[in-house]
N, C-alpha and C positions, 0 to 999 in steps of 0.2 A: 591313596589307594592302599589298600589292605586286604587279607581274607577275611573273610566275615565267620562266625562260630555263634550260632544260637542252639543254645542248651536249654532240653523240656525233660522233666521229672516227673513219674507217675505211679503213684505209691496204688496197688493192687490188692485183693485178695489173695492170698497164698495159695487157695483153690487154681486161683486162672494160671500160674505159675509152678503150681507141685507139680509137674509130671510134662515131659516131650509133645504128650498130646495137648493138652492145655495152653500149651506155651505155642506152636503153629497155630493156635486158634486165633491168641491175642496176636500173634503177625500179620497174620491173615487180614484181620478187622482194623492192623494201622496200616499194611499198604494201602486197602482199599480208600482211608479216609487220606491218606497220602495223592492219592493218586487224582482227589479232586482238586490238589492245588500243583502237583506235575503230573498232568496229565504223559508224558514222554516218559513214565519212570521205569527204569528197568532193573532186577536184581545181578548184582556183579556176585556176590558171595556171600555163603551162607555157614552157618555151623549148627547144625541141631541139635544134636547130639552131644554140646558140653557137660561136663560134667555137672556143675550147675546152672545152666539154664540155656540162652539161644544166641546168638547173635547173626545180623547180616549187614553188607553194604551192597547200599542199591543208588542210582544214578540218574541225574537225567541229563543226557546228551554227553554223557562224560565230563561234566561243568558242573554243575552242582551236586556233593557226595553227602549222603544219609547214611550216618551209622546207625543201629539199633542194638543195646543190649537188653534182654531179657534176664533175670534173676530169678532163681527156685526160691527166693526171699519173701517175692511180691514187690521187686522195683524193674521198674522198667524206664531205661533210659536213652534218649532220643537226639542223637548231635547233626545238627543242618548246616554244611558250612560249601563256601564257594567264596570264588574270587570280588570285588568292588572297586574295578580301576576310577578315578577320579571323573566329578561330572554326573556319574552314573546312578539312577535311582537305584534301591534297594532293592532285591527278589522278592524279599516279605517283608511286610511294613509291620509297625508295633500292632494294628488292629488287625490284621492279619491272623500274627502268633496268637494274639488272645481269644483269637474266635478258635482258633486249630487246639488251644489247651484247650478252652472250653468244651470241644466239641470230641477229642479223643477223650476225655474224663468224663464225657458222660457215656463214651460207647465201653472206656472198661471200667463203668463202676468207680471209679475211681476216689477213693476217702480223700487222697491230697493230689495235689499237682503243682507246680511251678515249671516257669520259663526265664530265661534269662536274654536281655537287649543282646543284640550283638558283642561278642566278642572281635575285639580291632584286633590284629595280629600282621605281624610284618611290617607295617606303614612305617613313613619315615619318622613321625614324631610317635615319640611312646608314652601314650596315656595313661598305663597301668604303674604303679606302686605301691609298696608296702608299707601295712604302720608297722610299730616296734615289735608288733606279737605275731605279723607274718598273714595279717590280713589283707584282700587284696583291694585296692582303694583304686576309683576311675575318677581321674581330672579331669575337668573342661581346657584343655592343652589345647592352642589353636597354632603354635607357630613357637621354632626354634629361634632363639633370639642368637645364641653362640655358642658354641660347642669348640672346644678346644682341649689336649691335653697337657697338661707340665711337667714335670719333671717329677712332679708327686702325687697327683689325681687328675682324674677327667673331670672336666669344670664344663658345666651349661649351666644355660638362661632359657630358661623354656618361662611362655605366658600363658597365664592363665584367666580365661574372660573373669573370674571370680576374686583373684588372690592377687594380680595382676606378676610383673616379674616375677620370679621364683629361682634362685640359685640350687641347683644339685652339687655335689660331690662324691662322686665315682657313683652315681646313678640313684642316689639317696638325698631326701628332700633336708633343704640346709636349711634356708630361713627363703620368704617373700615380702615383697611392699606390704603384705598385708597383718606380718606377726609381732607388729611392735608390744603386742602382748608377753610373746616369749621373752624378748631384751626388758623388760619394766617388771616382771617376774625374777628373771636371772638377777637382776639388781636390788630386789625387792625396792623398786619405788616408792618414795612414798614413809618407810621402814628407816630406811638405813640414809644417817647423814653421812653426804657425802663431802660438805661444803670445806676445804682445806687440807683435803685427804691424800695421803702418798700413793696411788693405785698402781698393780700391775696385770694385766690382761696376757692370759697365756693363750697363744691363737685368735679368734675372733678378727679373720681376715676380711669376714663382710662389713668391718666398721660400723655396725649398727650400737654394738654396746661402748664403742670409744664415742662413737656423737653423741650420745643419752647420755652418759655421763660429763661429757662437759658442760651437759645444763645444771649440772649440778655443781659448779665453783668447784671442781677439789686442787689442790696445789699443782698437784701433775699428776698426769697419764701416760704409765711408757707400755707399749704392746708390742709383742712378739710374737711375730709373725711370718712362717715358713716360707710365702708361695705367694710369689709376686706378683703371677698371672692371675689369682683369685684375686688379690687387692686392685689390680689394674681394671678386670671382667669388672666387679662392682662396684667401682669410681663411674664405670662406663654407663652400666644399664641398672644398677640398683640405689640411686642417689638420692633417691626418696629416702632410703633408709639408713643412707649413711652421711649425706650433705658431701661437703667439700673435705672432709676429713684424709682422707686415702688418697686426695692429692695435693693439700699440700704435706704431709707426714711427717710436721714438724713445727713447734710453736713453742713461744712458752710455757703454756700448761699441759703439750703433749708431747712423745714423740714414735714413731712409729719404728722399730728396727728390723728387718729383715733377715731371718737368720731363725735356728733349732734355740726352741724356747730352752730344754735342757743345758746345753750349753752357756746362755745369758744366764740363768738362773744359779749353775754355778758357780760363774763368774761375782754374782751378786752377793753370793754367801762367801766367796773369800775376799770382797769389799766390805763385808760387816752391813749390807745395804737392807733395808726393815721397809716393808710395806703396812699400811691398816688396811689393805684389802687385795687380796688377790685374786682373780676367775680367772677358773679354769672353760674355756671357751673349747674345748679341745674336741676330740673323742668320746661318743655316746658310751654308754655303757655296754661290754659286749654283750650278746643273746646266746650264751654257752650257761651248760648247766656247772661248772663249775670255774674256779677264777684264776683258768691255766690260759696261757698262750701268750704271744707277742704284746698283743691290746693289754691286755692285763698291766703284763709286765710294767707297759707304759704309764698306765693308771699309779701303778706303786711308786713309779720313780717322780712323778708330777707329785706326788702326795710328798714323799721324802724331802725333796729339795726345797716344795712351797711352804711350807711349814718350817723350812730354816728358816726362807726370808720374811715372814710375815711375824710382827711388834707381838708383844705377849697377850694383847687387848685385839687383837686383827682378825680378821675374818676371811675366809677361804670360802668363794662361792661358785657354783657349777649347774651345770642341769645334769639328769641321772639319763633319763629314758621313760619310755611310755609308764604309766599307770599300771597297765595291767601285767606288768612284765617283774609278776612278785618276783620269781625267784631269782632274777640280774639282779633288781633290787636291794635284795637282801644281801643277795653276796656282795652286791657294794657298799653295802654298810658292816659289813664283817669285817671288809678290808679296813674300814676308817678304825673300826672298835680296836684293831688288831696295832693303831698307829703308838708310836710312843715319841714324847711325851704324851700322854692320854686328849683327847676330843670329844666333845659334844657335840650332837647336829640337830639342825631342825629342819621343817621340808616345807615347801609349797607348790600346790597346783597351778595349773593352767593349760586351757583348752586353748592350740594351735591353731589356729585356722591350716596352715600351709601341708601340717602333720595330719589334721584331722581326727587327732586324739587328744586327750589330754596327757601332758605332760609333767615329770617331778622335779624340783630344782633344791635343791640340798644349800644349807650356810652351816660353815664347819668352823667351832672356835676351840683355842685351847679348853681343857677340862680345870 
């Protein structure tokens, strides 16, 4: 059960719009075409007189609410919203809206129009998210698999008919059974020999990059890892993408240690301990215009430390954030330029399924 919200857009003449009178005209002619599909419709409140343009809300039965705004611009725009307890058909169905665009776009002339499917709102599973640039993205979400929080984010399993599992953290898409693209990217599959390699994994609690990499022979794998409950969550329901790794957490060629990646990592640099490859599994890049605040900070000290421990020949790998998100981008590689001993990087793509964008993944070596 949810509120239902369909949004219609009706780009006007400026004529039918310039002036109070012009503008009760065009009200006039969408109650009327209103009023063939609620017949019971009633006006609860109006504003004529805005400074530029009209607005009213009108009702039927006190159940289903119609906003209307008017614009001195030439937009006029049209929100339907009511309640949809479970079980229950729709008020307007898709051919419905499309005939109602249709048919108020030709009563105002209309150069452009659009409509928008229902908006879900309030329901217990939450279908909507964003990609990294703050677009708004709708899953085929059919059911909560687990919801719980720890001690350091809220962790679900939501499925999806598409992507299938899907892990969030604190309400932001992590990886699904479906992105073994993102782990074979992060690693450059393929690229980079792995076979006898001393690796260190900072975070990467879903186990997907500590399984792909063991097909790859390297000597050991040791990963650090904050949050027990994410390792636990996706031993449970994400084992597609991780196998049996996250439980047993411990083998010859692996080991898994629970605990502030920071902290181990210092630890490793007053052992004199050298990795050929490090990922950063961690923290997206933030979406601030500039490279202040906490996340930051974090980013600088994960660079500082991994670049002690990592062999002169070693490679430091990570993913950045979306594609289109030039200017995080950028300040994140200001931050690298800015590292000493000096760095070089190179980058690669790949299109998420889970994300729905494409994504950047950074390999950072001595200069």
């Amino acid at each position: 059960m949810a509120a239902q919200t369909i949004l219609f857009d009706f780009t006007l003449d400026k004529d039918k719009t310039a002036d109070e009178e012009a503008r009760l005209q065009v009200a006039k002619i969408l109650r009327n075409e209103l009023e063939q599909l609620f017949p019971q419709l009633e006006l609860a409140y109006s504003m004529e007189s805005l400074e530029n343009g009209y607005f009213a809300v009108l009702h039927e039965n006190k159940d289903t609410v119609i906003t209307c705004r008017i614009f001195q611009h030439g937009l006029l725009t049209l929100n339907v919203e009511y309640f949809l307890p479970d079980g229950k058909e729709p008020i307007i169905s898709f051919d419905t809206m499309r005939t109602m665009e249709l048919i108020l776009r030709q009563k105002f002339e209309s150069d452009r129009s659009k409509y928008l499917p229902p908006i879900k709102r309030g329901g217990y599973i939450d279908i909507y998210m964003t990609s990294s640039d703050e677009r708004i993205i709708e899953y085929d979400i059919d059911k909560v698999v687990f919801e719980e929080r720890s001690p350091f984010q809220k962790i679900q399993i939501m499925h999806s008919k598409t992507l299938g599992n899907m892990l969030l953290l604190d309400e932001l898409q992590n990886i699904a059974e479906s992105d073994l693209i993102y782990t074979e990217t992060l690693m450059c599959r393929g690229v980079e020999n792995y076979e006898g390699k001393e690796i260190c994994i900072l975070g990467g609690g879903d186990g997907a990059l500590l399984y792909e990499l063991l097909k790859e022979n390297p000597k050991h794998v040791v990963m650090l890892e904050i949050d027990e409950l994410v390792m636990q969550t996706c031993n449970k329901y994400l084992n597609v993408i991780c196998g049996d790794v996250l439980e047993k957490r411990k083998s010859d060629q692996y080991e898994i240690i629970v605990g502030d990646c920071v902290e181990y990592l210092k630890k490793f640099i007053a052992e004199g301990r050298k990795f050929d490859y490090v990922f950063g599994d961690l923290t997206d890049i933030p979406i601030t215009d500039a490279p202040e605040g906490e996340t930051w900070d974090f980013i600088r000290t994960i660079f500082e430390h991994s670049f002690k421990v990592l062999k002169p020949d070693g490679k430091y790998l990570t993913h950045g954030n979306g594609s289109t998100c030039k200017v995080q981008l950028r300040l994140f590689e200001e931050q690298l330029n800015l590292l000493r001993p000096k760095v070089k990087f190179t980058t690669t793509k790949a299109f998420v399924p889970s994300f729905m964008e494409e994504w950047l993944f950074y390999q950072v070596t001595f200069a």
